[in-house]
Structure formats: structure tokens, C-alpha cells
N, C-alpha and C positions, 0 to 999 in steps of 0.2 A: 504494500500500500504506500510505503514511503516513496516509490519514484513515480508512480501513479499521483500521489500528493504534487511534488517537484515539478513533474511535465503541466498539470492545471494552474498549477501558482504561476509556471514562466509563460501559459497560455494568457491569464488573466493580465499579467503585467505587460504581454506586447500588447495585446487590445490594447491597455491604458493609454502605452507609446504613441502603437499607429493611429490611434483617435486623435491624440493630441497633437500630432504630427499634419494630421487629417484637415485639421480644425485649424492650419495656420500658427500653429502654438498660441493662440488667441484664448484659448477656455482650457482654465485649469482645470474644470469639474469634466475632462473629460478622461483626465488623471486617476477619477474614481474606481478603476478597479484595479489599480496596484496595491492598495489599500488589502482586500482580498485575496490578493495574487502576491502578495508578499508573506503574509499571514500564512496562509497554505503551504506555502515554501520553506518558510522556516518551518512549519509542522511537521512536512516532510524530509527535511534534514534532520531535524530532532530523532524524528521515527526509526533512523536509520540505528543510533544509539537503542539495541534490543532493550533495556532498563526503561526506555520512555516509550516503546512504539508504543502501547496501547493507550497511554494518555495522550500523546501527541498525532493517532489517529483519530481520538475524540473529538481532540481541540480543533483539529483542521476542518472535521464533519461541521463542528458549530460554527464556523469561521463562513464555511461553503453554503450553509442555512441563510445566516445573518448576510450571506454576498447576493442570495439568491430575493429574498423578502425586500431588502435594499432596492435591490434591478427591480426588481417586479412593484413595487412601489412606486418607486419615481417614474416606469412607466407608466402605468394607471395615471397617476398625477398629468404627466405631459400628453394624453393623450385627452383630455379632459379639455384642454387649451381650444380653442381655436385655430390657431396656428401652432402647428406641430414641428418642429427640428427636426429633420430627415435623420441626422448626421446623429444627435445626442439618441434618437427613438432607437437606431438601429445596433447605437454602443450598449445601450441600456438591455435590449430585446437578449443581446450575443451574452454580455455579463450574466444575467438569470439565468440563459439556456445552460449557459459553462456551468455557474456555481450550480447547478440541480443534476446536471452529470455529473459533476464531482462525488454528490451526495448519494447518488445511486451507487456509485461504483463505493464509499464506502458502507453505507448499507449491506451492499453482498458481500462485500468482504467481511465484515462483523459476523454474517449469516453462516458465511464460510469458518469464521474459527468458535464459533460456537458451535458450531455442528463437530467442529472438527475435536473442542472438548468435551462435547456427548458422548462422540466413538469412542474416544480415549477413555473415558468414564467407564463404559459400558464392557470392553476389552479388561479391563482390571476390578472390573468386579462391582462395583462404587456401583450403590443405587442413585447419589448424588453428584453432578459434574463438581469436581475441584479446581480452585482456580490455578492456573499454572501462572507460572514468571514470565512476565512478559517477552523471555529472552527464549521461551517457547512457541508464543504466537504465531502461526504462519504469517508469513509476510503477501498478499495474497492481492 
């Protein structure tokens, strides 16, 4: 999950670039999802260290939620306008879509090592899943 993390953070952060690049360097708010795309990246380097992946798979999920309700917000908002910004509508539309596959993809991967400490449970006898070390977690 950590280079899955790393490849969306340095997706979100070009968008940020080539918006702002896009925009004449004229609109910093179009720098809004480096914000996100940074966040995610450090999560994903963190994750790399096995003693943090499974906090810093969390934290990046929360990151990619709060990146996704953000986009999805301030488009509703701008689209509510009368006149709509072609340029900021379709930076906003790309940001949501990213952070919401981000959050898929960590969704299945949680799905995946929970399942994956059932089996293990269940192969050792444990009527109860026990939690393992993070330095166990499939990286997935």
C-alpha cells in the first residue's frame, strides 16, 4: 500500500503543478491539491517503515477522504455559480475522482489483511483473529 500511497500523492501534486501552470500561475487555489498529494506521500513513505505501515495506511485513507469531500464540495459550490470556471471545475472534478480511488484501493487492501489475519487465525487454531505487528501486514 505504501507505493500505491507515493504514486497518488505525486499524482495529486502534479495536478496541483499543471493547474497552476495551466492557470498562468495567476491562482494559487489551484495549488489545492498538493495539500492532499503531499499528505499521502509522506503517508506513504512513512508506511514503508513496517512499525508504522498500518497507522500511516490509516492516516493516508483519512487524508484521501478529507481530499475527496474537499473536491466534491467546492464543486457543488462552483457549480451552483452562474458562471462556472472550466479550468478550476475540471481541477476540482480530477482531485475527488483521485482522492476516492485512492480510498478504494485502501479499503481493499485493509479487506485484504484482514482477511489475510482470519486465515492466519483460523490455521492456528484461534477462535479469535490476533492482532499481529505491523511489521507482519501484507503490504498489498
Amino acid at each position: 500500500m505504501s507505493k500505491i500511497s507515493i504514486f497518488f500523492g505525486l499524482l495529486l501534486v502534479t495536478l496541483g503543478l499543471a493547474f497552476y501552470v495551466a492557470t498562468g500561475s495567476k491562482s494559487p487555489t489551484a495549488l489545492i491539491p498538493l495539500i492532499p498529494g503531499v499528505l499521502i506521500g509522506i503517508c506513504g513513505a512513512v508506511a514503508l517503515i513496517p512499525k508504522y505501515r498500518k497507522h500511516a495506511a490509516h492516516g493516508g485513507a483519512l487524508v484521501g477522504l478529507l481530499g475527496f469531500i474537499s473536491g466534491a464540495g467546492r464543486l457543488a459550490m462552483v457549480m451552483r455559480k452562474e458562471e462556472v470556471p472550466v479550468v478550476a471545475t475540471v481541477e476540482m472534478f480530477l482531485m475527488a475522482a483521485i482522492c476516492i480511488l485512492y480510498v478504494g484501493f485502501c479499503v481493499k487492501s485493509f479487506i485484504a489483511a484482514r482477511k489475510a489475519m482470519k486465515a492466519e487465525a483460523s490455521a492456528a487454531g484461534v477462535s479469535e483473529p490476533v492482532a499481529r505487528p505491523a511489521s507482519d501486514q501484507p503490504d498489498v
